[in-house]
N, C-alpha and C positions, 0 to 999 in steps of 0.2 A: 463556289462558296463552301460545299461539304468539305472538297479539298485543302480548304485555307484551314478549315476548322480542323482536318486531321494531322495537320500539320501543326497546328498551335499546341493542340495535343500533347503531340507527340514531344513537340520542344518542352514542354512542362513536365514531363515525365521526365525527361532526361535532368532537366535542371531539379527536379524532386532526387533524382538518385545521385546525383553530384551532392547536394546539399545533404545528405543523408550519409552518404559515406564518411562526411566529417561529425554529425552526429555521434551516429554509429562508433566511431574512435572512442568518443566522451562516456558512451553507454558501456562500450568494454573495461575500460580504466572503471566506471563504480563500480562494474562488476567485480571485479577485480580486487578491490577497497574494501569491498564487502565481505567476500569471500577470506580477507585478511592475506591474497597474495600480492597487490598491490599495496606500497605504505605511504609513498608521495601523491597528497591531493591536491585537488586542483587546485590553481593559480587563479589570482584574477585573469587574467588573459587566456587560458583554458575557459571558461565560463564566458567571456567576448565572445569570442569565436562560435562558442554552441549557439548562444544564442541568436547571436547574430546571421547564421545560417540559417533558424529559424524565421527570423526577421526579416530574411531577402527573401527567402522563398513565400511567405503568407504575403510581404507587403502589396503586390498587384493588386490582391483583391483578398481581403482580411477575409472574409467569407467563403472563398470559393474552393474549388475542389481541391486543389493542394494544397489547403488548408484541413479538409475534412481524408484526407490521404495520412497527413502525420497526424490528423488526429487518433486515428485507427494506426496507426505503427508507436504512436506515443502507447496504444491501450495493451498493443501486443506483446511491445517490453516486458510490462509486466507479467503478463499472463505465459510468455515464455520461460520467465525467468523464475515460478512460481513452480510450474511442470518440471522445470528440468533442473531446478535447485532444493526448492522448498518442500517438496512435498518426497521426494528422494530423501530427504533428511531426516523427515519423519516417521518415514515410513518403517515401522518394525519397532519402535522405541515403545514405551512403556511407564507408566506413574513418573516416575520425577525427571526421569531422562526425558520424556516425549513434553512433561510440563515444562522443562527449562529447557528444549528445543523449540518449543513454539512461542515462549519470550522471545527467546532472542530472535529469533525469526522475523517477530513482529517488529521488534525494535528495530534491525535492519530494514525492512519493509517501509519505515516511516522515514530513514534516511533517505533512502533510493528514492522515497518520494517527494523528498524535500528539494534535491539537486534536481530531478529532472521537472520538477516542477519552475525550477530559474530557466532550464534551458528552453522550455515550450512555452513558456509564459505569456507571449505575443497571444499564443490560440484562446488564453482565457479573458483576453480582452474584447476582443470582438465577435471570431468562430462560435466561443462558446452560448453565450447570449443571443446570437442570432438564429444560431440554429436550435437552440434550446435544449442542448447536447448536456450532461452531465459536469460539472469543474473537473480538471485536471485532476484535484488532488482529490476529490470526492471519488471519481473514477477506479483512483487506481489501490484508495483505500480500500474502496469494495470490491474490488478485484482480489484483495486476499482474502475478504471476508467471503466469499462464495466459492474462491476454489480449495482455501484449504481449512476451513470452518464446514463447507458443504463435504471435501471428502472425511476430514477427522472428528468431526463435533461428538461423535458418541465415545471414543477413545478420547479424547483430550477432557469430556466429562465424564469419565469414569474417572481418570490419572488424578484430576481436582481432586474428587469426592473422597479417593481412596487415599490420599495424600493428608487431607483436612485433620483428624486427629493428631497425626503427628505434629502438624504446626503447631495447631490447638495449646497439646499436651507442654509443649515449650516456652511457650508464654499464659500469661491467663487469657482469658475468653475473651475479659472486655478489651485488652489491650491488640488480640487479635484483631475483633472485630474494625477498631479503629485503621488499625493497617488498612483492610482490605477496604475499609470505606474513602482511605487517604487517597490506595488505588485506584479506584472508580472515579474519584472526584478529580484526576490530575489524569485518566485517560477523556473525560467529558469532557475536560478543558480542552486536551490535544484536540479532538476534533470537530470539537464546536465553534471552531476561529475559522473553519472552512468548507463542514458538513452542512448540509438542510436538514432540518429536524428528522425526517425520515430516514434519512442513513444516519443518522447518530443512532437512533434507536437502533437499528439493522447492529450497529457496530460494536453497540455495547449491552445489547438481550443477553449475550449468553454469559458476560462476567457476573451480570446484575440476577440472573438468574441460577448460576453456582452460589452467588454470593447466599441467596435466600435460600438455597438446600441447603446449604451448611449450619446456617445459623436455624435451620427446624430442626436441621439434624441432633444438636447440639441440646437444644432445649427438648428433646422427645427424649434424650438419652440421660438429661440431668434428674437426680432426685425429685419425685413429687412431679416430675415431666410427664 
């Protein structure tokens, strides 16, 4: 019986790393896309095949360990690609370079989330809920927000704070203020179609919280402030 059992195994492993190395292709190409060396994206029949990889391997057993296998190489993706791209990028920049490095960062971050989230999609039907594991796309949101919010949050709120007048000084007050409350309001939207209230907060404390240093900063420094 142990026998049979190491053997079942072992066939799941294998059939996990077959089905993964056609992943894997799909995950180098966004890489790739993102990075701005790749320019041809996917096809519908590129995104079949991912997913469908996906799809044969969880079907046995929507729940079970090959299930909870890629769900943990779905999370590593990012956290790989986080270390060995995103945080290199940042690293050394400064006020508006490191501010408009960590946009755009983010904004790729929500792509990369968006495609691999069709290709694993199978896992948040059932894996997810069962095991009471995180959503996909919740997951891999907070995967930026803790590795590169946790290594830069004191530089990326210096860059804000020290940047703020110049915006300021370019427009008027109230029309800034507007902007930056347009921003908040249309990053709340992004992830409140797939967050739980507890990472939304996580997600967006620290814009919502530059937001209100600025605008004291602002008013401490006005006339009769």
């Amino acid at each position: 019986m142990a026998l049979a059992g190491t053997e079942e195994h072992h066939q799941q492993m294998l059939e996990v790393e077959e089905g993964w190395a056609v992943i894997q292709h799909g995950i180098h190409k966004l890489i790739q896309l993102i990075e701005g060396v790749e320019t041809q994206s996917f096809s519908s029949q590129d995104y079949m095949n991912y997913y469908t990889a996906v799809y044969t391997m969880c079907k046995p057993n929507p729940t079970g360990g090959i299930c909870e296998v890629l769900y943990d190489k779905y999370n590593n993706v990012f956290k790989d690609y986080i270390n060995s791209h995103v945080l290199p990028s940042l690293q050394g920049k400064k006020d508006e370079a490191l501010v408009k490095e960590t946009e755009k960062r983010w904004s790729n971050h929500k792509v990369m989330t968006r495609w691999l989230f069709r290709f694993f999609h199978y896992l948040d039907r059932y894996f997810v809920p069962k095991r009471k594991v995180p959503p996909l796309q919740e997951s891999a949101l907070l995967c930026f927000y803790n590795l590169v919010f946790g290594e830069f949050n004191n530089q990326i709120r210096d860059a804000v704070l020290s940047l703020a007048p110049n915006w300021i000084k370019n427009e008027s007050y109230n029309d800034y203020m507007l902007k930056v409350e347009c921003c908040l309001k249309h990053e709340r939207e992004t992830v409140s179609c797939y967050l739980r209230n507890t990472s939304q907060k996580k997600l967006l404390e620290i814009v919502e919280y530059e937001t209100k240093l600025k605008e004291k900063k602002q008013v401490d420094e006005s006339p009769g402030g």
